[in-house]
Residue, then its C-alpha position, 0 to 999 in steps of 0.5 A: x157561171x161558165x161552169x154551170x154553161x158547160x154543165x148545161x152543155x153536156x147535159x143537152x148533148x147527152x139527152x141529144x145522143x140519147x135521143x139518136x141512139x133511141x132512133x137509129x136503133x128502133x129500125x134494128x129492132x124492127x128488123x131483127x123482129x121481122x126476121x124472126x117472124x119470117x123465120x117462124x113463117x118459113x118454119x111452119x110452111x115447112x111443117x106444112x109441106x113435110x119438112x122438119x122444123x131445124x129449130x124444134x126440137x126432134x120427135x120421132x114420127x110415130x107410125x099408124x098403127x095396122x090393123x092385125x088380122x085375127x082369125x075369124x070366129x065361126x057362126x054358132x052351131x045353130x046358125x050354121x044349121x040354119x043356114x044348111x036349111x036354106x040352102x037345102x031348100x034353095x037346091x031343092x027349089x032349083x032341082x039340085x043335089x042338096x048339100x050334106x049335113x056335115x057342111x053344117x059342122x066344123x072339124x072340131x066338133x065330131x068324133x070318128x066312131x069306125x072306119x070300114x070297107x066298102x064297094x066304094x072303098x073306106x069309108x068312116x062313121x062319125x058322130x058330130x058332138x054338139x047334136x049328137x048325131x051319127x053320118x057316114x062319110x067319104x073321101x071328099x067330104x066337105x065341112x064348114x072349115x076343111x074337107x076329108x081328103x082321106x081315110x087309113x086304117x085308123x085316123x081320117x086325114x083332112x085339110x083344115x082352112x082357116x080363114x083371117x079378118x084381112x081375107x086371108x085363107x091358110x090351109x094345113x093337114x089335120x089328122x082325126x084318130x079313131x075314137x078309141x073304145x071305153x076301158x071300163x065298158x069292155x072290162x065289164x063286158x069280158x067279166x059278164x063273158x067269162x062269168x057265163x061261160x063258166x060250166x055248172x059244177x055237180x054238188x058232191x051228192x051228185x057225183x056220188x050217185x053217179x060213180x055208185x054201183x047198185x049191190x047185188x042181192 
């Protein structure tokens, strides 16, 4: 009988025990959870404010991508002609020297033909390709992309401006060679000069009747 009490005992005061540890340990746990959602609050204001999470794991910033400035296409030759129209008639409206035909084109597209002396000094010929038409230009001519600044002996000297999509405006020295003159056209032309400048040869009968002496009778 007092075996089976002391067995009674014991179990009642492990359930008792039990039932203490159970409680005094509830309030630790609350605790170690309100902790780690403070934690997780302070991260996240972190994040917000810029800072770094010292418990995430690292990732590199990734930068915002700039936007690379390229240079800009020009208009079609038909719009740049369209707009050389409206503002010849604009000057004219306003009674101003109208612009010149070669604002219309750019450096690309022309040709230097010849290049000659005159009262005002050189002077080029040049044949714009995309309509092919010829102007005479000088120093200080300006085209849609550049301006001459000079004229040699055989090359026209400019200064090339490219414009970029950030505003930019790049400025360099272009050099345009005179056209140089068709091989097979002044091969043809030197063979029709020598083929008709050679003289005529007399027939032999002919030489004979003139070195003849008529006999006497």
């Amino acid at each position: 009988m007092n075996h089976y009490t002391k067995i009674i005992r014991y179990t009642i005061f492990s359930l008792l025990l039990g039932v203490g540890l159970i409680i005094n340990g509830a309030p630790a746990g609350a605790s170690a959870q309100d902790q780690e959602a403070a934690q997780k609050k302070e991260a996240s204001d972190k994040s917000r404010s810029g800072e770094r999470d010292p418990f995430a794991r690292y990732r590199p910033l990734s930068k915002p991508k700039k936007n690379v400035a390229v240079p800009l296409t020009p208009p079609t030759i038909q719009e740049r002609i369209e707009r050389y129209k409206a503002q010849k008639m604009a000057a004219m409206t306003a009674q101003l020297p109208a612009p010149k035909p070669t604002t219309a084109l750019l450096l690309n597209e022309m040709q230097v033909v010849g290049i000659f002396r005159t009262p005002r000094g050189y002077a080029a010929m040049i044949e714009a390709t995309p309509i092919k038409l010829s102007y005479v230009i000088y120093p200080g001519e300006t085209f849609y992309d550049g301006q001459l600044v000079a004229i040699e002996e055989d090359r026209l000297v400019f200064r090339h401006e490219t414009r970029w999509t950030d505003g930019r405006r790049e400025r360099a020295v272009e050099t345009k060679p005179l056209r140089q003159s068709n091989a097979v056209a002044d091969s043809l032309t030197s063979t029709r000069g020598t083929t008709t400048n050679v003289p005529a040869v007399d027939s032999p009968k002919k030489e004979e009747e003139k070195t003849s002496v008529p006999e006497k009778q």
